[in-house]
Structure formats: C-alpha cells, structure tokens
C-alpha positions in Angstrom: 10.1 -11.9 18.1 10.3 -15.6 17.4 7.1 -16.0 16.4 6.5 -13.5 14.3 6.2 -13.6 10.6 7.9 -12.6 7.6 6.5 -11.1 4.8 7.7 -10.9 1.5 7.3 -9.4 -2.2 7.9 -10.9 -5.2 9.0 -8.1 -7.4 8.5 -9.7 -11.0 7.7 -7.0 -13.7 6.5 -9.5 -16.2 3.7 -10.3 -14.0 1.7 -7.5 -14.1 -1.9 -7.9 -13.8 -3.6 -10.3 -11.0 -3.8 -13.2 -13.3 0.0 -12.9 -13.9 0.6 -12.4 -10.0 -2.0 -15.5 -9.5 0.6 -17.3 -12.1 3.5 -16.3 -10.2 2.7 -17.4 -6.6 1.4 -20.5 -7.9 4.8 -21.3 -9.5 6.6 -19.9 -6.3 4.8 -22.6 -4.3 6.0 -25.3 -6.4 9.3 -24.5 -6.2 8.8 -24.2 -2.5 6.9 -27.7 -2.5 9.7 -29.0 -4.5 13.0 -27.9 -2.4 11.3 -28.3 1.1 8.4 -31.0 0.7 5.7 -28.0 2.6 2.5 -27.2 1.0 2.1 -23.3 1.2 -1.5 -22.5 0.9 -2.7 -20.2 -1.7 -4.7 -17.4 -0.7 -5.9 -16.1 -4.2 -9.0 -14.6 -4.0 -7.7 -12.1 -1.2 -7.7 -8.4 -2.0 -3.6 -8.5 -2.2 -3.2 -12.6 -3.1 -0.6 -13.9 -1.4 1.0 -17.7 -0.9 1.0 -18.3 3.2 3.9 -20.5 4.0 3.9 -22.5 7.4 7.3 -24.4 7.2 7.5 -27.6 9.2 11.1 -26.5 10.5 10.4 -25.1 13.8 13.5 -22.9 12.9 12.2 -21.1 9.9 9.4 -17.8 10.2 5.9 -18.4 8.6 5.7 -16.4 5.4 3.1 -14.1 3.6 4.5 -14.3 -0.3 2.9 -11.8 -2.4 3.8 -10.7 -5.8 4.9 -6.7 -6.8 3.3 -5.8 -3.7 5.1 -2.6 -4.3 2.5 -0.6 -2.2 3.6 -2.6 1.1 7.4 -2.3 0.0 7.1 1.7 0.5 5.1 1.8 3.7 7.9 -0.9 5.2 10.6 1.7 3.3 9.3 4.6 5.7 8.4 2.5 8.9 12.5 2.0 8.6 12.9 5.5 8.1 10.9 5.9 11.5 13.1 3.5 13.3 16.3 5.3 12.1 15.0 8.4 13.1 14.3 7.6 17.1 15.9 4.8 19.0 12.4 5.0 21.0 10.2 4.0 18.0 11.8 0.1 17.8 11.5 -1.1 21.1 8.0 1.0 21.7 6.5 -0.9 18.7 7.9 -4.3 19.6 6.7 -3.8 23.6 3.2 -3.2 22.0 2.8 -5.8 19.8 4.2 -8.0 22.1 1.2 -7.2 24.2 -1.1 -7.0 22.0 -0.3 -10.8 20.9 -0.2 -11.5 24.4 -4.0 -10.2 24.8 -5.0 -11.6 21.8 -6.0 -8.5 20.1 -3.1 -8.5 17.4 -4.8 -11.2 14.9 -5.8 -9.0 11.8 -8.0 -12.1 10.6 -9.9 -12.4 14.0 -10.9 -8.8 13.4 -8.4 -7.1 15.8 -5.4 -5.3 15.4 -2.7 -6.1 12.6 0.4 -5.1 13.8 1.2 -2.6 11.5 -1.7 -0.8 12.9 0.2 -0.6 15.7 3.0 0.6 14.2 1.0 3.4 12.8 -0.6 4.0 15.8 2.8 4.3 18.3 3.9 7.0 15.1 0.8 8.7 15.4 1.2 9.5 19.0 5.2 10.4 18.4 4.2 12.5 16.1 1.3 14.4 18.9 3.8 14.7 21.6 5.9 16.3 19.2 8.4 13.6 19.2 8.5 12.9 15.5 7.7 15.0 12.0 5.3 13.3 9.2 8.5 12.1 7.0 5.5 12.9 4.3 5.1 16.3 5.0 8.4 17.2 5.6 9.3 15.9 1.9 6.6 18.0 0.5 8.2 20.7 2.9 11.2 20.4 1.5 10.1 19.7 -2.3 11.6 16.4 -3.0 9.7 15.4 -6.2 6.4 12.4 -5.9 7.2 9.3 -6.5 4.0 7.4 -8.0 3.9 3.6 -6.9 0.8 2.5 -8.7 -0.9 6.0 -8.9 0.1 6.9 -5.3 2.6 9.6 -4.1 4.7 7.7 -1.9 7.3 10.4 -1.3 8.5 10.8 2.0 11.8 11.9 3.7 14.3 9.8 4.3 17.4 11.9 4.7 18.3 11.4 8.1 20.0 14.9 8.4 17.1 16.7 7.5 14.8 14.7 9.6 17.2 15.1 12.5 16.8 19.0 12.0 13.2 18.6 12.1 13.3 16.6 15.6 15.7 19.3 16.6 12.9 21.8 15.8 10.2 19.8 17.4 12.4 19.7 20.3 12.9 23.3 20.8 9.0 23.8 20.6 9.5 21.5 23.6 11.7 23.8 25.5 14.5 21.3 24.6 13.6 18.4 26.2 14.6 14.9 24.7 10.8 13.7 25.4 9.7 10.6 27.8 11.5 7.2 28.1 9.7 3.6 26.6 7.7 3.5 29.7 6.3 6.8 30.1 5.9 6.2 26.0 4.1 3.3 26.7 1.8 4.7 29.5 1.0 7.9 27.3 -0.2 5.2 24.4 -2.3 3.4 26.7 -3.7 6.7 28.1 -4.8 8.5 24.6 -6.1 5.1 22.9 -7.5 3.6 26.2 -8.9 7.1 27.2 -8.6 10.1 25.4 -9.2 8.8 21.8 -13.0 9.4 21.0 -12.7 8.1 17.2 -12.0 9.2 14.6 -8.8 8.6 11.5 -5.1 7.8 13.0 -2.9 9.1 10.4 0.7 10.1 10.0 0.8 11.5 6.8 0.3 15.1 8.2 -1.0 18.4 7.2 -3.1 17.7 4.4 -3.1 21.2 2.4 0.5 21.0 2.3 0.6 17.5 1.2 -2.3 18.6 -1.2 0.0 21.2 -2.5 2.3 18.9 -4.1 5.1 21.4 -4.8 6.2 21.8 -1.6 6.7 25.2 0.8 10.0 26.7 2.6 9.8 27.0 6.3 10.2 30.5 6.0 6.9 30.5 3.4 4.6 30.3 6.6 4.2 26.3 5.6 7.2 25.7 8.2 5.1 26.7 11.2 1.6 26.7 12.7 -0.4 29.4 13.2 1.6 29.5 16.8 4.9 29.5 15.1 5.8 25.9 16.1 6.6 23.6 13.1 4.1 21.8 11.1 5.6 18.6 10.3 4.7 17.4 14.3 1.1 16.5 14.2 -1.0 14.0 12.4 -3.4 15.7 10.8 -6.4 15.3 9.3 -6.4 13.3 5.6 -8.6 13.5 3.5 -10.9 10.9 4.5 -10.9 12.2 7.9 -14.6 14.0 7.4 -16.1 10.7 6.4 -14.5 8.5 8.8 -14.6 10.9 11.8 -17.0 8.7 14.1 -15.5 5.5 13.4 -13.1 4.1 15.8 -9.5 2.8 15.4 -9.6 3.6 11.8 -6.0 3.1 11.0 -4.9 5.2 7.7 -2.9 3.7 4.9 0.3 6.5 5.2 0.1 6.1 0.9 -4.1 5.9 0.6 -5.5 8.0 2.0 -9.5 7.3 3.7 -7.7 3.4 3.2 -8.4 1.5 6.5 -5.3 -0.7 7.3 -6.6 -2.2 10.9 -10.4 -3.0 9.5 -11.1 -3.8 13.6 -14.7 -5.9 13.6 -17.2 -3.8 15.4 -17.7 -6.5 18.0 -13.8 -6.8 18.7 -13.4 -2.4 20.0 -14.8 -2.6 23.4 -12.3 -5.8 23.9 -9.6 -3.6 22.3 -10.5 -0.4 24.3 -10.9 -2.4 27.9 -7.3 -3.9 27.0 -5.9 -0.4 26.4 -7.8 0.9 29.4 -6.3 -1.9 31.5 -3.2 -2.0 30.8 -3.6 2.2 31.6 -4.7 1.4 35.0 -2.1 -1.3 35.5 0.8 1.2 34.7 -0.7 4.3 35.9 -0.6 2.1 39.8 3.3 2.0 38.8 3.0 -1.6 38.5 5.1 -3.4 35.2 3.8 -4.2 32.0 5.2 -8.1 32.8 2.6 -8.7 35.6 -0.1 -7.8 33.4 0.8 -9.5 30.2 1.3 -13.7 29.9 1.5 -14.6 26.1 0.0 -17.0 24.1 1.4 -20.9 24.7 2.1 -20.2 27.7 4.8 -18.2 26.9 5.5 -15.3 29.4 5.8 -11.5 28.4 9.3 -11.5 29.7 10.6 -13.4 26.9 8.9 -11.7 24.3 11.0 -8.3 25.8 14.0 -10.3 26.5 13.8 -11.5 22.7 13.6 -7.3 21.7 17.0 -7.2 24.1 14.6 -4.6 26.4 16.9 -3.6 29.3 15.2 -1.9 32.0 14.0 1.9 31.7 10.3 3.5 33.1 8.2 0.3 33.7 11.1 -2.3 33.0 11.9 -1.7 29.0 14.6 0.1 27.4 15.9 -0.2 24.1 15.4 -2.9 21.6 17.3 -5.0 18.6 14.4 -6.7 15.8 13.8 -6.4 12.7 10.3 -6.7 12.5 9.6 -2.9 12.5 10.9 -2.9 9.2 8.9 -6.1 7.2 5.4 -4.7 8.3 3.4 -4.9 4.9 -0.1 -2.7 5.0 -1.8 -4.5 7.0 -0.3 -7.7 7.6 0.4 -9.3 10.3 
C-alpha cells in the first residue's frame, strides 16, 4: 500500500550494546541529513530505539531505522514463510490492514492495532480452520536444530516441501477440501475476533509441550497427531504465557517470546476495536462488500487501497494480491 511504511535493520556487529546502537542511528541520520537535507527524528529512549524517517519526497516510504534488530528480522523471515506457503495469507493480511487503517484502529501508538498484530492474528485463525501448520512446531516436529537469536529459539520451518506436506495433511483432516476463498476468510475473521473470541493469548507458535521438547518427535511418535489422530501442527495453542494472560483481550504473542505482547491495545481502545470487528461481521454476514463499509483515511476510498494489493474479485469482491508488505512487518511495528 502506498502509504505504508518500511522498516528497516541496521545489522552492524560492532554495535552491540544500546549505547553502540544509540551511536549508530545517530550517525545513520547524518548521513541521511547529509545526502537528502531531511531531519529523521530519533526515537532513543524507546524499548527498540529506532531513527523515524519522514522524507519530504512524496515518492519515498516513511522509515523505522533500527539497529541489529535481529529479533524483528526472524519474525519478518517466517511471516514470508507464511506467505509462500498460501496464496490466501497475502491478500487476506493486506484486505485487513487496509481496513483496519481505514477504521482507524491500525495506529500501534494510538493504542490500537499494529499491523503485525494483524498479521498474527489472520495466521492464528489459518492455523484454527486447519488451513495452515505452526511453521514452529512443525520444525521441532521434524527436528531441525534451535537457532538462538539473542537467547531465543527462533527455529521455524521454512522448507516449502515439507510445509506443503503438512497443508496436504491438514487438508485431508478436512475431507480434502482446499478451504474458503479471501471473502469467506475475511468473514470467518471478523466472526471469531468480533464474536467468538472471549480473550485470552493469540499465538501461532503451537503446541507448547512439543515446542517445550526441544528435540523434536516423528509423526509416527504420537507427536504427529492429536489425541483424534488429526495432525498437531494445525492449531495455535496455548504458550506459555497463556495461564497468566488468559482474561486479557487481544493479547497478540510475539511468535519468538513467548507471554511477549506485540499489539499492547489500550484498555480504552477494545470496545472500539471489538464494535469494528463486530460491524464489519454484520456488514458481510448481510452479503454486502467490504468497499461500502470501509472509506480510508484522506479521503482516500477502500477501493484503491485493494486496487493497490491487485485484489480481483472473489467472495465479497477480493481475490488475490501482489505487496510486499507482508514481509517487512517488524514485531510490532507498524
């Protein structure tokens, strides 16, 4: 989307430490200062410090510049993952946040939703129709060894053959059907957030013994399937900060920290956030489209923001989509 923005890691070994990082994006922001005449704006005391650039030229994205933000690197590494793995998962994620923006609930600093919350959100919901695997679990399924990104297991699977076998599992549990179209997607997300949800964490990491168990099981090992013989790597489930956050609402989990909070929603912004989801239920569930409901910001009408995804007509008017975007979420930017 054309107004979205871009963020972006530094990766600089010699400055480790926060002082060094500090250093860094100071520097950075000469140099931008220097070869453009813009004044980024420092953001240094912020819990990831970052350097936010707002570039006169209408033509160039606004950037979040942050420095060996290696954390957000490997949650953008298996969003991508995601996307390769459904053509659904793109233009499902850009539909949302385009209304979200629209509604004015997708402003991370005004207390509402960042948008990779959504992202994590449209997974989670894949991932309880039995549309998608945790890519997590199913690398602890199939053993693939931890990799530690400042003392976190970011492993996750991103071989698109295996992952393509799991979906073919998850599928057969299904009776082998392909699952619903963006609209029907769209409608179920609105349903089970606007609706169903009663609190509680929204996680895709998966089934937390097995990700507990570090070396991994066999499908055949009983770790492969439920306790109904379909395969575990469908559901969210529980984390381990599930327990303690399990009456708060639209706690978004960090895929790589677990009991981590990446959408932080103000208490006084979820009823807004709720009647939006419940609306936009009602509105679609009356078979009317998304684009009647939705107007963005400046004026700007919803239409462009789905002609801008290349959306081409499927359920309530989208289809698939072409953007990047999916792919440069940092944790919760945006």
């Amino acid at each position: 989307m054309a107004d979205s923005d871009l963020d972006l890691s530094v990766e600089l070994p010699s400055a480790a430490g926060r002082i060094e990082g500090k250093r860094t994006l100071k520097h950075v922001g000469a140099i931008i200062h220097r070869l453009t005449g813009d004044r980024p704006e420092p953001r240094l005391r912020a819990r990831i410090p970052i350097l936010r650039w707002e570039p006169e030229r209408p033509d160039v994205p606004c950037c979040d510049v942050s420095v060996n933000n290696s954390l957000a690197v490997a949650n953008s590494q298996l969003v991508a993952s995601y996307v390769a793995a459904d053509p659904r998962v793109r233009p499902l994620v850009v539909t949302l946040k385009a209304w979200a923006r629209a509604r004015g609930i997708n402003d991370r600093s005004q207390g509402t939703l960042s948008s990779f919350a959504i992202t994590l959100m449209a997974l989670s919901l894949l991932q309880r129709q039995h549309l998608l695997p945790s890519l997590q679990e199913l690398a602890h399924v199939r053993g693939e060894p931890a990799k530690d990104v400042f003392d976190c297991d970011c492993r996750f699977c991103d071989d698109q053959i295996a992952i393509a076998e799991a979906i073919g599992s998850l599928r057969e549990s299904r009776g082998g059907s392909q699952g619903d179209n963006i609209g029907a997607l769209l409608h179920a997300f609105f349903k089970y957030y606007g609706a169903d949800y009663r609190g509680g964490v929204i996680s895709i990491r998966g089934d937390e013994d097995i990700l507990r168990g570090g070396a991994g099981l066999a499908a055949g090992d009983g770790g492969g399937v439920d306790d109904v013989g379909q395969p575990r790597w469908g559901g969210a489930g529980p984390s381990a900060g599930a327990s303690a956050n399990s009456s708060r609402f639209f706690f978004v989990e960090n895929p790589f920290q677990p009991g981590l909070d990446v959408a932080n929603v103000e208490v006084g912004q979820m009823a807004r956030i709720r009647d939006e989801l419940r609306k936009a239920h009602r509105h679609l569930g009356q078979g009317r489209p998304l684009a009647d409901l939705v107007t963005a910001r400046h004026d700007r009408p919803f239409a462009s923001a789905a002609a801008e995804a290349d959306m081409s007509g499927e359920g309530v008017g989208l289809g698939s989509g072409r953007s990047p975007e999916t792919t440069s979420f940092a944790q919760g930017g945006g």
